[in-house]
mmCIF file of the N, C-alpha and C atoms, coordinates in Angstrom:
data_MODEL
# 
_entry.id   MODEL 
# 
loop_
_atom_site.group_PDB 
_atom_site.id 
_atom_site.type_symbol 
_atom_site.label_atom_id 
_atom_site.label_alt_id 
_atom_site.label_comp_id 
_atom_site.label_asym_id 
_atom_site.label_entity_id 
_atom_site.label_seq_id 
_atom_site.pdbx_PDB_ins_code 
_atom_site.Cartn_x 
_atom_site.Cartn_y 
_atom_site.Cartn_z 
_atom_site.occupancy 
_atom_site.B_iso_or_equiv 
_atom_site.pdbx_formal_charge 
_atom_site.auth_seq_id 
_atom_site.auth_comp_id 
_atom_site.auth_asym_id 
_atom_site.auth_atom_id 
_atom_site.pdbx_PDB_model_num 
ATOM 1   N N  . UNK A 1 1  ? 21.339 32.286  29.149 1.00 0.00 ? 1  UNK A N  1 
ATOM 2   C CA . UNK A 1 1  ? 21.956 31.996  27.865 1.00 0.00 ? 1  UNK A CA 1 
ATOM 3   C C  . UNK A 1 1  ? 20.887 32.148  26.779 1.00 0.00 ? 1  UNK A C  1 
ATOM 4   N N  . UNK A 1 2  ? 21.409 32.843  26.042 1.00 0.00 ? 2  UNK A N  1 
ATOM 5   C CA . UNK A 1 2  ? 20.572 33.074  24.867 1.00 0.00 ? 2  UNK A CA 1 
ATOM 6   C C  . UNK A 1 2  ? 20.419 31.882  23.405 1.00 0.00 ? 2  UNK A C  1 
ATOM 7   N N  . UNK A 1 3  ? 19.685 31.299  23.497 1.00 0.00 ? 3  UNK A N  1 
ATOM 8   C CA . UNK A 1 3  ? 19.291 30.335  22.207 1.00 0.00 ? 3  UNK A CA 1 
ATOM 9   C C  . UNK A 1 3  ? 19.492 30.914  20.888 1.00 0.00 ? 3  UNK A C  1 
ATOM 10  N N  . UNK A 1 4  ? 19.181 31.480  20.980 1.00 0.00 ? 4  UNK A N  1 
ATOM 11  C CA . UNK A 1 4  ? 18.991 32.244  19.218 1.00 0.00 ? 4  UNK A CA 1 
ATOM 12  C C  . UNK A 1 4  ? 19.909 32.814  18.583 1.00 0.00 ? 4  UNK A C  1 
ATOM 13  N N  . UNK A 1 5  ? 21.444 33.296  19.262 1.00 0.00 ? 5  UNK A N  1 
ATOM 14  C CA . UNK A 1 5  ? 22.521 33.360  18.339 1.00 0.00 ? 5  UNK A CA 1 
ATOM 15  C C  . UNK A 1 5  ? 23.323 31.904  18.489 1.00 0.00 ? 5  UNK A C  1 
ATOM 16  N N  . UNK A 1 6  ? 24.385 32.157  17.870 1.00 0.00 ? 6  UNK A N  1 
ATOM 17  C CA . UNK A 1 6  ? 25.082 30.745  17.032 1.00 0.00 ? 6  UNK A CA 1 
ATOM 18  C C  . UNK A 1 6  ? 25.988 30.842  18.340 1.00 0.00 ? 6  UNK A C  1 
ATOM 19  N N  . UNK A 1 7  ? 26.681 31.599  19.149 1.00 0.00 ? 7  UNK A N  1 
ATOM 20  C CA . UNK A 1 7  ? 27.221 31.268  20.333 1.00 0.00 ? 7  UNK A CA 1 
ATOM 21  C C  . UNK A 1 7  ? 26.242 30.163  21.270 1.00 0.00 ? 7  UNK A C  1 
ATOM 22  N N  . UNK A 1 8  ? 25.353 30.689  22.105 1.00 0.00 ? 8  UNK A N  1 
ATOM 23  C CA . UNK A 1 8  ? 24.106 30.354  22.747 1.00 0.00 ? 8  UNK A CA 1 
ATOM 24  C C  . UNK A 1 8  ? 24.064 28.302  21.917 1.00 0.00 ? 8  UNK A C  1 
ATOM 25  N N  . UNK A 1 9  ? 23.731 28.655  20.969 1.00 0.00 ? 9  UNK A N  1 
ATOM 26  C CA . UNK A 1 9  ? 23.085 26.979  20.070 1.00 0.00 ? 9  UNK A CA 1 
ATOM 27  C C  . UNK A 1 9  ? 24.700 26.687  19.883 1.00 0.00 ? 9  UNK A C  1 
ATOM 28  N N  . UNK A 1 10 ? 25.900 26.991  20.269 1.00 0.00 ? 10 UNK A N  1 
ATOM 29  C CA . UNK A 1 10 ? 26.772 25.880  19.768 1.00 0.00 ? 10 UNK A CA 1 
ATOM 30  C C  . UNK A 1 10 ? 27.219 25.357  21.602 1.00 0.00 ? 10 UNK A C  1 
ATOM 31  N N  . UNK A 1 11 ? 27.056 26.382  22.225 1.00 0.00 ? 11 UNK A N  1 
ATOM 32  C CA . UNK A 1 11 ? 27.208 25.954  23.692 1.00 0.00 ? 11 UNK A CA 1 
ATOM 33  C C  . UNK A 1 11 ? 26.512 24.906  24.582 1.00 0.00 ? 11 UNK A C  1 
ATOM 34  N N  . UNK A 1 12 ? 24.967 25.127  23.621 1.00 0.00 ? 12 UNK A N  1 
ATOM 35  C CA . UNK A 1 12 ? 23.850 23.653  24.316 1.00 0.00 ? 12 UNK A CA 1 
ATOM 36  C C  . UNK A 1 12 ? 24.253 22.796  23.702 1.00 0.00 ? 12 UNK A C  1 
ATOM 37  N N  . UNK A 1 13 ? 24.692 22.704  22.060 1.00 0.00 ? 13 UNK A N  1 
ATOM 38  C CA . UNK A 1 13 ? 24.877 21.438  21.547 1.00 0.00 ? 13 UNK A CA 1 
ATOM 39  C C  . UNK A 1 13 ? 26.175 20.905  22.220 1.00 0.00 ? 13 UNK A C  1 
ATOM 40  N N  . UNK A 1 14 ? 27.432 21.583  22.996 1.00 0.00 ? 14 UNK A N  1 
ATOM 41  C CA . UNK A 1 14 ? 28.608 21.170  23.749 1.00 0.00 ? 14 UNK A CA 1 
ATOM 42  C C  . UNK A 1 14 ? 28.219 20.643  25.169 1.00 0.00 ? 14 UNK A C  1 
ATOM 43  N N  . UNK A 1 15 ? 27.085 21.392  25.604 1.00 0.00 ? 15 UNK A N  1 
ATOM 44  C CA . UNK A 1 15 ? 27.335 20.849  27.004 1.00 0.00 ? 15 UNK A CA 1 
ATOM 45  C C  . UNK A 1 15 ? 25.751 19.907  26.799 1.00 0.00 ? 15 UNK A C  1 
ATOM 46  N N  . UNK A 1 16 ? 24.810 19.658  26.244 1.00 0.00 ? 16 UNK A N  1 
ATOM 47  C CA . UNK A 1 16 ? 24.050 18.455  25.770 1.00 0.00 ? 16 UNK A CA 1 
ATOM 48  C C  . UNK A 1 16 ? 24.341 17.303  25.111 1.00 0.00 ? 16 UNK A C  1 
ATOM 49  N N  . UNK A 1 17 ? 24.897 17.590  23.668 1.00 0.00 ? 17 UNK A N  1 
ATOM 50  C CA . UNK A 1 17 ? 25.254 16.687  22.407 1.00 0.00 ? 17 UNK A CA 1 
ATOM 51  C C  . UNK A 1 17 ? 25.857 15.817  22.679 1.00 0.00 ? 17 UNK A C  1 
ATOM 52  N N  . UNK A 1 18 ? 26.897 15.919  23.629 1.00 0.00 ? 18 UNK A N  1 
ATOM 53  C CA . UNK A 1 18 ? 27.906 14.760  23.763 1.00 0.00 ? 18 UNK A CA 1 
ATOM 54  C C  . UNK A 1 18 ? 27.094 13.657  24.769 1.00 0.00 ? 18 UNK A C  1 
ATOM 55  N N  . UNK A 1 19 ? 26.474 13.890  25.941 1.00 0.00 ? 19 UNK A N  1 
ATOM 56  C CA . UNK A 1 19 ? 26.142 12.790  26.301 1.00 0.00 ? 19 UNK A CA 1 
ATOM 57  C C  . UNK A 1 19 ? 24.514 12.046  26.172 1.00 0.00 ? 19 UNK A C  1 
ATOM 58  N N  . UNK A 1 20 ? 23.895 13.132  24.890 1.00 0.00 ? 20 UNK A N  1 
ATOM 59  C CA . UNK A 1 20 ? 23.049 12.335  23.981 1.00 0.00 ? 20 UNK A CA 1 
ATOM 60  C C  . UNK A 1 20 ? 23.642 11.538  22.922 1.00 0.00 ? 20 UNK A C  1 
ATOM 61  N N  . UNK A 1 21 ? 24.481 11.646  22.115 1.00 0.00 ? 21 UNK A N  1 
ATOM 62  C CA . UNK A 1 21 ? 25.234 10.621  21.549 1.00 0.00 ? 21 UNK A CA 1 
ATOM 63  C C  . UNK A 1 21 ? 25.892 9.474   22.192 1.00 0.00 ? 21 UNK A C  1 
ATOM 64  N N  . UNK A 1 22 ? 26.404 9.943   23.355 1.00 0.00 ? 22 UNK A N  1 
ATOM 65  C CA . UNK A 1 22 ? 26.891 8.503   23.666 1.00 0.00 ? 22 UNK A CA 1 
ATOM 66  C C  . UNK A 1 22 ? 25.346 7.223   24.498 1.00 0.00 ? 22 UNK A C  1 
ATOM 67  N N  . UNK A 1 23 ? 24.399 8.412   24.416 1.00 0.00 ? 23 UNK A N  1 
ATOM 68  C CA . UNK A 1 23 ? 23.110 7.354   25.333 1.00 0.00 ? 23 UNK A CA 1 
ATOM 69  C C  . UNK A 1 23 ? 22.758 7.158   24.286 1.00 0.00 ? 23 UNK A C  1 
ATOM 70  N N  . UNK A 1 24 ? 22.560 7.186   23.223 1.00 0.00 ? 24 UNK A N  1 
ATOM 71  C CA . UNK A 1 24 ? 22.375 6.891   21.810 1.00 0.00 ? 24 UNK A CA 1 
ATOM 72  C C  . UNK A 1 24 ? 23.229 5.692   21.753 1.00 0.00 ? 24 UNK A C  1 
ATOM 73  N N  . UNK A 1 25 ? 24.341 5.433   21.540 1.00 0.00 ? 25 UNK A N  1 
ATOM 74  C CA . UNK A 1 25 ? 25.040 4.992   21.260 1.00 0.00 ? 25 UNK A CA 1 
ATOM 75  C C  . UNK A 1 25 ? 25.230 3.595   22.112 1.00 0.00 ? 25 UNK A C  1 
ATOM 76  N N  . UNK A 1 26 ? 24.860 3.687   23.342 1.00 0.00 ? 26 UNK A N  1 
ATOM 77  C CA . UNK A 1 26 ? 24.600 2.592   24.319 1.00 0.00 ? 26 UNK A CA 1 
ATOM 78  C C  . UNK A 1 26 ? 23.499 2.177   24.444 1.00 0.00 ? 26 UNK A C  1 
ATOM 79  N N  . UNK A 1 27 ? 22.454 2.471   24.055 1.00 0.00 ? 27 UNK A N  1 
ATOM 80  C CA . UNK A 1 27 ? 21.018 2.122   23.735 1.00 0.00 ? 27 UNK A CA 1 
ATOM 81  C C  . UNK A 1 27 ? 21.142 1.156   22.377 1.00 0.00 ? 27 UNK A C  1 
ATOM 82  N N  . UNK A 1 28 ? 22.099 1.535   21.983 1.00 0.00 ? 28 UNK A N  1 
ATOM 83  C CA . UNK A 1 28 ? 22.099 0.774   20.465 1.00 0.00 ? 28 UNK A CA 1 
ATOM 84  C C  . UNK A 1 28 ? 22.191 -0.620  20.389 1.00 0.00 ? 28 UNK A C  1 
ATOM 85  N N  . UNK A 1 29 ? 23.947 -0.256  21.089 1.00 0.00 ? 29 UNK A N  1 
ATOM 86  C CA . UNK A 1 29 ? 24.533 -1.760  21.246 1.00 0.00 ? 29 UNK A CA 1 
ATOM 87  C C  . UNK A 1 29 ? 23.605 -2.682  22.312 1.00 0.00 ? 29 UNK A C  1 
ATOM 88  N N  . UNK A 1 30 ? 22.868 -1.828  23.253 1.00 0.00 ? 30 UNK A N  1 
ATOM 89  C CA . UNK A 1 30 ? 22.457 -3.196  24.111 1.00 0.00 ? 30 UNK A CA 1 
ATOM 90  C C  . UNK A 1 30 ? 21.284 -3.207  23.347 1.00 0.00 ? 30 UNK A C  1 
ATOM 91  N N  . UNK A 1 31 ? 20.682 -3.406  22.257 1.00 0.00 ? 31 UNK A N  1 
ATOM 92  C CA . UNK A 1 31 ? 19.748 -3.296  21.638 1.00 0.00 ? 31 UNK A CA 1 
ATOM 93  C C  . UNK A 1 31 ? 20.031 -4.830  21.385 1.00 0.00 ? 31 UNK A C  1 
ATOM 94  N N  . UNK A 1 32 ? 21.513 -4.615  20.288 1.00 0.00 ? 32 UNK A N  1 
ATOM 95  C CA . UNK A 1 32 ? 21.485 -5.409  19.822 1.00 0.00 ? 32 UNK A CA 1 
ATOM 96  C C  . UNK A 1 32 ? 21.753 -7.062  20.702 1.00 0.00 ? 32 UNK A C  1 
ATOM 97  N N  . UNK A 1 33 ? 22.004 -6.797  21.914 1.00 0.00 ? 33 UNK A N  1 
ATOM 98  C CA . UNK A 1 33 ? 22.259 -8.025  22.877 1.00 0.00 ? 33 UNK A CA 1 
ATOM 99  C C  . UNK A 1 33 ? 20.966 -8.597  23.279 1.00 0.00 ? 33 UNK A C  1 
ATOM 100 N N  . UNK A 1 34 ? 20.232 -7.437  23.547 1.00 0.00 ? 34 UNK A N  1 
ATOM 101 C CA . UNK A 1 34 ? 19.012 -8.392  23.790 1.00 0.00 ? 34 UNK A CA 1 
ATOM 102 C C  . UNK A 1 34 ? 18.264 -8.536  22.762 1.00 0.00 ? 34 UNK A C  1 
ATOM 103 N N  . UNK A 1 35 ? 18.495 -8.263  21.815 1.00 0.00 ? 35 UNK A N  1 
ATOM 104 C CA . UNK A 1 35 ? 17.450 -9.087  20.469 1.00 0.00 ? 35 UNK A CA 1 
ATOM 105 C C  . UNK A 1 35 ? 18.457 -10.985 20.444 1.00 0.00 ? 35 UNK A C  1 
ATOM 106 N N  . UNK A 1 36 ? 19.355 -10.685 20.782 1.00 0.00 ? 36 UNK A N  1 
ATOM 107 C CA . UNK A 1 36 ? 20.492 -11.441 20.627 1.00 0.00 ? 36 UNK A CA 1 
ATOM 108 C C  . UNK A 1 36 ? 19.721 -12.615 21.877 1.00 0.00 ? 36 UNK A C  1 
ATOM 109 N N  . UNK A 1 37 ? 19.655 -12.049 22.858 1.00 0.00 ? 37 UNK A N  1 
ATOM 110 C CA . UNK A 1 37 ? 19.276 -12.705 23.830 1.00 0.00 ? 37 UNK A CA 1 
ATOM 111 C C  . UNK A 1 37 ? 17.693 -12.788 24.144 1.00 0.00 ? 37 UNK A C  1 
ATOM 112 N N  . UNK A 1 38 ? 16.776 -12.408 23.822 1.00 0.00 ? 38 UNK A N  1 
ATOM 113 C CA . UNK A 1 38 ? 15.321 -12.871 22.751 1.00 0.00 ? 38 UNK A CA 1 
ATOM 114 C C  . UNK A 1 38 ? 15.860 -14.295 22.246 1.00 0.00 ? 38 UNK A C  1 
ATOM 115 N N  . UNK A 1 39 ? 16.151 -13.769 20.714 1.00 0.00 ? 39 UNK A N  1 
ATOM 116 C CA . UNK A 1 39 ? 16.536 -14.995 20.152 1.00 0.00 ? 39 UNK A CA 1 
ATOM 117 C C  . UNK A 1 39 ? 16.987 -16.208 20.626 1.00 0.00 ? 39 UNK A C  1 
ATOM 118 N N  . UNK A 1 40 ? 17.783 -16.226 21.468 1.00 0.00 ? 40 UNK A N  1 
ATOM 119 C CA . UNK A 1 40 ? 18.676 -17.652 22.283 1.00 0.00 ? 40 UNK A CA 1 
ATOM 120 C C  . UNK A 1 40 ? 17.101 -18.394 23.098 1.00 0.00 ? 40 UNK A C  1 
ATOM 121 N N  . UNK A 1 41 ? 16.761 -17.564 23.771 1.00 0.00 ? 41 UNK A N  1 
ATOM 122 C CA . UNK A 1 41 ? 15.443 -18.105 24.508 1.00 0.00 ? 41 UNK A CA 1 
ATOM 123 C C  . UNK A 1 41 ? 13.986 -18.324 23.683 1.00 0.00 ? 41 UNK A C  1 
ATOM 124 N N  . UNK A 1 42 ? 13.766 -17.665 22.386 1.00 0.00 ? 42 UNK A N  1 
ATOM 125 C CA . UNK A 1 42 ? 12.844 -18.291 21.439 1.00 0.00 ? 42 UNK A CA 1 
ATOM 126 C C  . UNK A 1 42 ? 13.613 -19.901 21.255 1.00 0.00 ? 42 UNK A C  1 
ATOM 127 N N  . UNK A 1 43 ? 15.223 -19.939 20.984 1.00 0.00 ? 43 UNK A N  1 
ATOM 128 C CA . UNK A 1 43 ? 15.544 -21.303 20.557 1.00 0.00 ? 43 UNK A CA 1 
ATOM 129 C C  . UNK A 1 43 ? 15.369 -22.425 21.244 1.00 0.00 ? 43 UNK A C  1 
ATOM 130 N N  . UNK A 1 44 ? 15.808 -21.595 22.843 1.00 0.00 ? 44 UNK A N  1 
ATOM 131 C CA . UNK A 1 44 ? 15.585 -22.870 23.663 1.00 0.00 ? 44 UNK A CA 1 
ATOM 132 C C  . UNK A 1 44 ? 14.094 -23.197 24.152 1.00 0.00 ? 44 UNK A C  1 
ATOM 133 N N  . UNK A 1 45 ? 13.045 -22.570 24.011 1.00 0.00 ? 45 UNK A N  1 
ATOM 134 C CA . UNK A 1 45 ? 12.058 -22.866 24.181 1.00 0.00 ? 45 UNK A CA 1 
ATOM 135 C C  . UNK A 1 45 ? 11.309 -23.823 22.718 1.00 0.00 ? 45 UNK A C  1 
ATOM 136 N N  . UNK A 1 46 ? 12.147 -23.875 21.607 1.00 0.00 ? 46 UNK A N  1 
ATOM 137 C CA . UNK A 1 46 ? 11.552 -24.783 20.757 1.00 0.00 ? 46 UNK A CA 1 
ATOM 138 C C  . UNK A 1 46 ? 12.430 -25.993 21.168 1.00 0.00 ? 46 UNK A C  1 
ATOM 139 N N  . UNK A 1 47 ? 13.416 -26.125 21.369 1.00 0.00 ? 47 UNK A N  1 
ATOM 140 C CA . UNK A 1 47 ? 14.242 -27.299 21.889 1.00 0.00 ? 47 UNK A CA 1 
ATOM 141 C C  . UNK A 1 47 ? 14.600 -27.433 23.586 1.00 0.00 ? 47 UNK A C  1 
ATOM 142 N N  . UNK A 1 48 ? 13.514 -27.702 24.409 1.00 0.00 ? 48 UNK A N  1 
ATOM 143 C CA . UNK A 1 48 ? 13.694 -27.626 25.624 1.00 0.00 ? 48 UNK A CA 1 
ATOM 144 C C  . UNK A 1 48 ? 15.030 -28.826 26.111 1.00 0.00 ? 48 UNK A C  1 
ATOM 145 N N  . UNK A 1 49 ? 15.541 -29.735 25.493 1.00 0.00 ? 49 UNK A N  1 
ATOM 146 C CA . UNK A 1 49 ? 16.413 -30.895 25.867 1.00 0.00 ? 49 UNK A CA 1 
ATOM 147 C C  . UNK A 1 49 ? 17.589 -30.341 25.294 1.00 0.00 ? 49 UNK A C  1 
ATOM 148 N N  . UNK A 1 50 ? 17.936 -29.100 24.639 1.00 0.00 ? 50 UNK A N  1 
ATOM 149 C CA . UNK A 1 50 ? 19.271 -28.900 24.132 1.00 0.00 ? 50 UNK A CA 1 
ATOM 150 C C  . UNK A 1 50 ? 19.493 -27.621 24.798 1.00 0.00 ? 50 UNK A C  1 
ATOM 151 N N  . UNK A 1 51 ? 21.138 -27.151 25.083 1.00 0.00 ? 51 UNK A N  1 
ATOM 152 C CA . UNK A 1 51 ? 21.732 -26.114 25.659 1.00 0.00 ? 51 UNK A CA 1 
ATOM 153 C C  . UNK A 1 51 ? 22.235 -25.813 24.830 1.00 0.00 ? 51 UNK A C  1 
ATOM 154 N N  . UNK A 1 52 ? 22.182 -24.519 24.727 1.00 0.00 ? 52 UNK A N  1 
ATOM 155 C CA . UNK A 1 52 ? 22.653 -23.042 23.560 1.00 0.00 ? 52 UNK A CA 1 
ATOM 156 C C  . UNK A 1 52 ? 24.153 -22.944 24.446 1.00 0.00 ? 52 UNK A C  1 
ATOM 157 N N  . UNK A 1 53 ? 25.039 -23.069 22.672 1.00 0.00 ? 53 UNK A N  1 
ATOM 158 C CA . UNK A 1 53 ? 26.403 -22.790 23.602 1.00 0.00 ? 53 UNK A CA 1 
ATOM 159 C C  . UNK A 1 53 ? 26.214 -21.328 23.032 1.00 0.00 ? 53 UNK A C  1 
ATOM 160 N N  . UNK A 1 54 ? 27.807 -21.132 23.481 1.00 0.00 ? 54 UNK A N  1 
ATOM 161 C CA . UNK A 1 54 ? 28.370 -19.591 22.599 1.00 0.00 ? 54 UNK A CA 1 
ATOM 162 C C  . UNK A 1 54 ? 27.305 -18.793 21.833 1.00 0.00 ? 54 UNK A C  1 
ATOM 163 N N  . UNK A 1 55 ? 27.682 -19.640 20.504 1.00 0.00 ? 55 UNK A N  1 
ATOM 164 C CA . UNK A 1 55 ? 27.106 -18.985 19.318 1.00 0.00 ? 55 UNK A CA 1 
ATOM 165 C C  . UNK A 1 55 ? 26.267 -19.122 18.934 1.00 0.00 ? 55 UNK A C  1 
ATOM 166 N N  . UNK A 1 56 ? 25.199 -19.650 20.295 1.00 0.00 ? 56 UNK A N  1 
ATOM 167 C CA . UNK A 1 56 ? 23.885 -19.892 19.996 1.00 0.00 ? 56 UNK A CA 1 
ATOM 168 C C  . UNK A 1 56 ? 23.005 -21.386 19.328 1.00 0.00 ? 56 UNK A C  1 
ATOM 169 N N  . UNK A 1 57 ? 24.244 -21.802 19.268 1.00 0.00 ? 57 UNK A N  1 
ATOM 170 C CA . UNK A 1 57 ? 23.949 -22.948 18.514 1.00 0.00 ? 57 UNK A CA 1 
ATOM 171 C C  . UNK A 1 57 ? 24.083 -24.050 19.636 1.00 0.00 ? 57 UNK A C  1 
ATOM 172 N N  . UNK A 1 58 ? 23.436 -25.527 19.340 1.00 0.00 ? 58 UNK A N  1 
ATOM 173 C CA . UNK A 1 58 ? 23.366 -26.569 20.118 1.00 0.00 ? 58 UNK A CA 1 
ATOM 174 C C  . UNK A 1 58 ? 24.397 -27.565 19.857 1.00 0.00 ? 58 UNK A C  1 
ATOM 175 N N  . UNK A 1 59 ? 25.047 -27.914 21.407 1.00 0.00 ? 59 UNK A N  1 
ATOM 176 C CA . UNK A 1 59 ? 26.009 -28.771 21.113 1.00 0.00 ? 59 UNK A CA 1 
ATOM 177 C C  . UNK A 1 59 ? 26.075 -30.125 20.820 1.00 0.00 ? 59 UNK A C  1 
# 
């Protein structure tokens, strides 16, 4: 396969692109869980006698 015409570069971006966007895309969100889940365990290590409910907060 040839790279250098616009056939060639729209065929890698079809059979590549799609499942770099979606590992993109799942890299993201669990990004944001474990900063999420960082955070919960910075809390409970300043308050070792309290349990993090849900929303992170102490009951």
């Amino acid at each position: 396969m040839n790279v250098l015409n616009a056939a060639g570069f729209v065929q890698m971006l079809a059979n590549f692109g799609f499942p770099i966007v979606i590992t993109f895309y799942l890299l993201f969100r669990f990004e944001k869980r474990i900063e999420r889940i960082e955070h919960l365990l910075q809390e409970s290590k300043e308050c070792p006698g309290s349990t993090p409910t849900k929303e992170g907060k102490d009951e």
